[in-house]
C-alpha positions in Angstrom: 12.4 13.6 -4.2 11.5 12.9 -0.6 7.7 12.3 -1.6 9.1 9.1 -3.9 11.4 8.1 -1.0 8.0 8.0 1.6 6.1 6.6 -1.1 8.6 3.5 -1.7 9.1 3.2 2.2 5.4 2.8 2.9 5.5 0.0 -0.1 8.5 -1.6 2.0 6.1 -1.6 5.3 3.2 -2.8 3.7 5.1 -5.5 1.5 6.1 -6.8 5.0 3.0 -6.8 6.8 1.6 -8.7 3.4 4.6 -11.3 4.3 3.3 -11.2 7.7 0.0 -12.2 7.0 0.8 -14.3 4.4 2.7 -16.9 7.0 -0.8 -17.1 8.9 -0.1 -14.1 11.6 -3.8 -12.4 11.1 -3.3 -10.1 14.0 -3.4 -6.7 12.3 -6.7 -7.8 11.2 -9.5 -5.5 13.0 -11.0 -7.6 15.9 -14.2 -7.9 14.2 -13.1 -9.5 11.5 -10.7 -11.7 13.5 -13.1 -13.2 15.7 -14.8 -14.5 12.6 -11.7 -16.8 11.5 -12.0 -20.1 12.8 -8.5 -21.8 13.4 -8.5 -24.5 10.3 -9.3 -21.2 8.0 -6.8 -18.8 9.4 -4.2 -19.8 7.4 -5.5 -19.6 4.0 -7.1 -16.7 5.3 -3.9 -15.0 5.9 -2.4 -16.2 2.6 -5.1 -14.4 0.9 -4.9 -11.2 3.0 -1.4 -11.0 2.8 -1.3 -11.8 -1.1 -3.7 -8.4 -1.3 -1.9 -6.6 1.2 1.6 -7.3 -0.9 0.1 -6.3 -4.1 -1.4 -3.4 -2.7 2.6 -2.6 -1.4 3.9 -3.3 -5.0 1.7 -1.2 -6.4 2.9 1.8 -3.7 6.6 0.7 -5.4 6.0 0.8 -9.0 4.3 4.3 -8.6 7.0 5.6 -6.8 9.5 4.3 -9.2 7.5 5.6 -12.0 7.3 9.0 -11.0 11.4 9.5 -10.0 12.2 8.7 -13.7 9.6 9.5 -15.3 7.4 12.8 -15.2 3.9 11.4 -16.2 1.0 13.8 -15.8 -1.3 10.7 -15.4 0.3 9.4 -12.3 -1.0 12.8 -10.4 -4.5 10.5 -10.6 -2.8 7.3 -9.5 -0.3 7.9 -6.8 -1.5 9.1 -3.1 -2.6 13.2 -2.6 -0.6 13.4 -0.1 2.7 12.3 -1.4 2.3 15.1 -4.2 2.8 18.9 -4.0 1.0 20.5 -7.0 1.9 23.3 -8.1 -0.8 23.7 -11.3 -4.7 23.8 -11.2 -4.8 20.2 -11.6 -4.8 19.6 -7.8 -5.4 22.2 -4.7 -3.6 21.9 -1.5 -6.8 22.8 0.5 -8.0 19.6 2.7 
């Protein structure tokens, strides 16, 4: 159970950074990157960034919700290693 609760949190956090860059805040952009924005394109910048970054977080919060209800073998490909513990062949522990 705790695996789906980290899962959904870290959907939480990166909804909310999406919001964040969404509203034009590009700041947890990599510097690199950042010094490449000019000021008339950061905000449609950041609406694009954080339109990824929240679909990336939705996706983090379907999976999760997914795999509390319902046991799906499929979803061992989809979610994050290391929010699973396998216990079959399917996956090792080994890193």
């Amino acid at each position: 159970m705790f695996e789906y609760v980290l899962m959904f949190l870290l959907g939480i956090f990166i909804i909310a950074l999406g919001i964040i860059n969404y509203k034009g805040n590009i700041n947890s952009i990599h510097f690199y990157n950042r010094k490449k924005i000019t000021e008339e394109t950061r905000i449609p910048h950041g609406k694009l960034m954080g339109t990824g970054t929240a679909i990336i977080g939705l996706g983090l919060i379907a999976t999760a919700i997914l795999e509390m209800f319902v046991e799906l073998e499929n979803l061992y490909y989809v979610s994050l290693p290391c929010f699973r513990h396998c216990n079959n062949d399917l996956c090792s522990n080994k890193i």
